[in-house]
N, C-alpha and C positions, 0 to 999 in steps of 0.2 A: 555603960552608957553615961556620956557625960550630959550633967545637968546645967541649968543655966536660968536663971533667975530674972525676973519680968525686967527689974530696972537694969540690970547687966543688958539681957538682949536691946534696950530702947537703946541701950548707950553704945551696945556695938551698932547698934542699926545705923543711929545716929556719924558714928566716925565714919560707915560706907560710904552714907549719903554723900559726906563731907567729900572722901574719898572719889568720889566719883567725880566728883563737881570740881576735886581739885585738877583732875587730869587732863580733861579740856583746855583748862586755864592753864596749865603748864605749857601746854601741846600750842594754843594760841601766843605766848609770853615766849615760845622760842623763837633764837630771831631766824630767816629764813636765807638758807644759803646762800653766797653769793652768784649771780649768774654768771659773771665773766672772770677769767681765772686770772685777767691781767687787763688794767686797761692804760693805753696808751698814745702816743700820736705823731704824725706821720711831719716832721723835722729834722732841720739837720742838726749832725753830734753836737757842733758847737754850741749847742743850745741845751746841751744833758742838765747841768746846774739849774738852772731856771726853771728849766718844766720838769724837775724831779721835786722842786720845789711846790709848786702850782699842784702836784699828786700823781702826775706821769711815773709809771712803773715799767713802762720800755719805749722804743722810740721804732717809728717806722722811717728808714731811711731811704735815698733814692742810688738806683743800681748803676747809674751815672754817674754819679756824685764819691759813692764810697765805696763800691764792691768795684769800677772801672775797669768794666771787661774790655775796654780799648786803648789800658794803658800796662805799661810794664808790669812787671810783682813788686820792681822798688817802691812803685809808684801805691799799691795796693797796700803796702806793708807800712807806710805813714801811715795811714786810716786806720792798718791795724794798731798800730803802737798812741795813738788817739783814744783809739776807745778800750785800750787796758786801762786808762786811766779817767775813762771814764764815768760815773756815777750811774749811768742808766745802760743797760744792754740793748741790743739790736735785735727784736724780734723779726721785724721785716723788712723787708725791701720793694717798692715800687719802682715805677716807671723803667721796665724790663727789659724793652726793644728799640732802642733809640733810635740807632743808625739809620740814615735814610733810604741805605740799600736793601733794607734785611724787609724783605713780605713773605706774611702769610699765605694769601691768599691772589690769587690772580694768576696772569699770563705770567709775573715775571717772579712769581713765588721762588724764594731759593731755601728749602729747608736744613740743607749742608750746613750750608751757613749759619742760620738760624743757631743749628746745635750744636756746633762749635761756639758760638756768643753762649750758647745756655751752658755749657759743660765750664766754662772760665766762671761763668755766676755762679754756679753752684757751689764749684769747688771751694769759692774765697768764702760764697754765703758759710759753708757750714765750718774755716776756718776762723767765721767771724764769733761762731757762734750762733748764726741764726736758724731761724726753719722756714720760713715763707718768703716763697716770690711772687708780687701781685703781678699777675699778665693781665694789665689796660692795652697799655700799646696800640691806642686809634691807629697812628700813621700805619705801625708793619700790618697791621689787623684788618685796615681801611677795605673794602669790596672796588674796583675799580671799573668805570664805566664799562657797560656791554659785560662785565660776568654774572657770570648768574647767583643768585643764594646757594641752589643747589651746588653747585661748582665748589664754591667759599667752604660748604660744611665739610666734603668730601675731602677735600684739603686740611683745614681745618683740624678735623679726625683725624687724620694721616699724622697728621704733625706730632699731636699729644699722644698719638701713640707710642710713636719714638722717642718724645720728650719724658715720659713717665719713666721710663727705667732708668733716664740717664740721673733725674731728681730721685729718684729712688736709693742708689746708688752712694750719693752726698748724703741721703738721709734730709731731704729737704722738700717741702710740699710745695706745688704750682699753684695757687688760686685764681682761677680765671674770674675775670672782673668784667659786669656787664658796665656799659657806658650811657648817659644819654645821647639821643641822635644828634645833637649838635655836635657833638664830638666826635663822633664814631656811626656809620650804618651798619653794622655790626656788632652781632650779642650786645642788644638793645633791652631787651629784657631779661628777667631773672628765669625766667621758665627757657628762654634758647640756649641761654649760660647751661645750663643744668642738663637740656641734652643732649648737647656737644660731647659732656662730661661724660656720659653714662654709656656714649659711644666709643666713644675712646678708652671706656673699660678698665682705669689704672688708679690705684689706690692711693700715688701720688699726687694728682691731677684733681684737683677738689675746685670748692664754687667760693668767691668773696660775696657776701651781701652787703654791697654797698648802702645804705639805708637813705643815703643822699639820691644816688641815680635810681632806687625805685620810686622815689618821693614822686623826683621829675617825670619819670618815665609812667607813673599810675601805678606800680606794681602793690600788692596789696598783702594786707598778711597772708590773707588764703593762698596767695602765689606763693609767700615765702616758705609756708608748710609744706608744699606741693614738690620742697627743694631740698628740704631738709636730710636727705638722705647724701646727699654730696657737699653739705653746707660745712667749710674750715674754717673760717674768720669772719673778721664782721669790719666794717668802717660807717664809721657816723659824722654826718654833720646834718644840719637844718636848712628845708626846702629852698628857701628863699636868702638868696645871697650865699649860699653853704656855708653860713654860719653857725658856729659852735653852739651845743645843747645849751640853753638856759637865756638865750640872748632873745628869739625870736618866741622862745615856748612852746615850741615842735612837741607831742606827745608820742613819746615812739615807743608805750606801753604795751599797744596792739604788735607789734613786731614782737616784742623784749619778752612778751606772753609765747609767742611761738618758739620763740629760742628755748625757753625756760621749760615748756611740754616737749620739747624735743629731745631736752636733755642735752642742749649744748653745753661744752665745757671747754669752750675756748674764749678767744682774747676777744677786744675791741680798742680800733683806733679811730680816733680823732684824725678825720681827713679833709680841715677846712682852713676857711678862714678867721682869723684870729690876732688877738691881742693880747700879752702877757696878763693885764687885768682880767681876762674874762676867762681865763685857765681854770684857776681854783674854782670859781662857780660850775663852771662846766663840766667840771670831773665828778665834781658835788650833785649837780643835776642827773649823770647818767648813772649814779650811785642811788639817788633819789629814787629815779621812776623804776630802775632793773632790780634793786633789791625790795622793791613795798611790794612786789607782786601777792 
């Protein structure tokens, strides 16, 4: 039996106490993971220098502009030989459906087509390097007088179903992107976004939560939790004017809280308006409020 002497025990007691007390304070003093694995903003290449500068770690590019599914491969392969040399990588790409012939939805819906436009994106996105296609696309998206909602979804559906395996394939995720009404009568909120998605059933086919068009549109954190199960990306700007974080003083802690319980581990872009000046604060700001959680 080991023995152990009055002032020995006070002094181990002592070091537990300590011990104890120190573990908390360690546990508090660590710092707390980062919530977004990459954040970045929605520009074009020629601008990789400057906003790598300002703390952009990818850029969101537009599907018109540099992936140009309505131009040659010569034409495709500039853009590529661009951004070997460029500073920041291409995580995504916006504005999806340009053409003004190409609909979703309606009397004159043509999906053929559609997936033929999505199979040339793909292909160059994932030569580019990327993984994400934002599907906004008001115009091809737009519901046209005299059809019905129900009509729009059914289509809708129809479409991402086909579309999923062709993005599958590329190794490339689809994020469909709710709009405010001004823009778009269609997937207007983040709760319709979400279950379009879950009809269409396809693991490439995910939700963007645009943090700007819930602002306008009311959607609330509770809505954003509610979506979290199909949530791939995220784009931020601020209510008014969709000005970059840190100008207006937007708190997008109540959203940034739901990401971080959900255990998101994806990006965030910057999809506003902006000034080379107001970059470095703004990166800083959504560094601010997403890491103090």
């Amino acid at each position: 039996m080991i023995s152990i002497s009055r002032r020995n025990f006070l002094h181990t007691g002592s070091l537990a106490l300590a011990g104890a007390a120190f573990v908390p304070r360690l546990m508090a003093e660590t710092p707390a993971k980062k919530l977004f694995s990459a954040v970045g903003i929605a520009a074009p290449l020629d601008k990789a220098a400057a906003l790598k500068a300002a703390g952009a770690e990818f850029l969101t590019e537009s599907v018109g502009n540099f992936l140009a599914p309505d131009q040659p491969e010569a034409e495709f392969e500039k853009n590529l030989a661009k951004l070997a040399s460029s500073p920041l990588p291409i995580l995504a790409c916006n504005g999806f459906i340009r053409p003004a012939n190409l609909h979703c939805v309606g009397p004159a819906a043509n999906h053929d087509l559609i997936l033929q436009w999505s199979e040339t994106t793909f292909r160059r996105m994932k030569k580019a390097g990327g993984k994400i296609i934002v599907f906004g696309s008001a115009g091809a998206r737009k519901i046209p007088d005299g059809w019905s909602k129900e009509k729009a979804d059914e289509q809708f559906v129809s479409l991402l179903k086909r579309m999923g395996p062709l993005a599958q394939a590329h190794g490339i995720i689809v994020t469909i992107e709710q709009l405010r009404a001004e823009e778009c009568n269609f997937i207007t909120r983040i709760g319709e976004g979400a279950a379009l998605i879950r009809a269409a059933g396809h693991p490439n086919i995910r939700l963007l939560a645009d943090l700007y068009h819930m602002a306008v549109m009311g959607d609330t954190p509770a809505d954003l939790k509610a979506t979290m199960d199909v949530v791939a990306h995220v784009e931020i700007a601020e209510k008014n004017g969709r000005t970059v974080p840190g100008v207006n003083g937007d708190d997008f802690r109540p959203f940034f809280r739901v990401l971080r319980e959900a255990g998101y581990e994806g990006a965030v872009s910057i999809e506003g308006k902006w000034t080379e000046a107001q970059l470095g604060p703004a990166f800083a700001e959504i560094a601010r409020q997403a890491d103090g959680l």
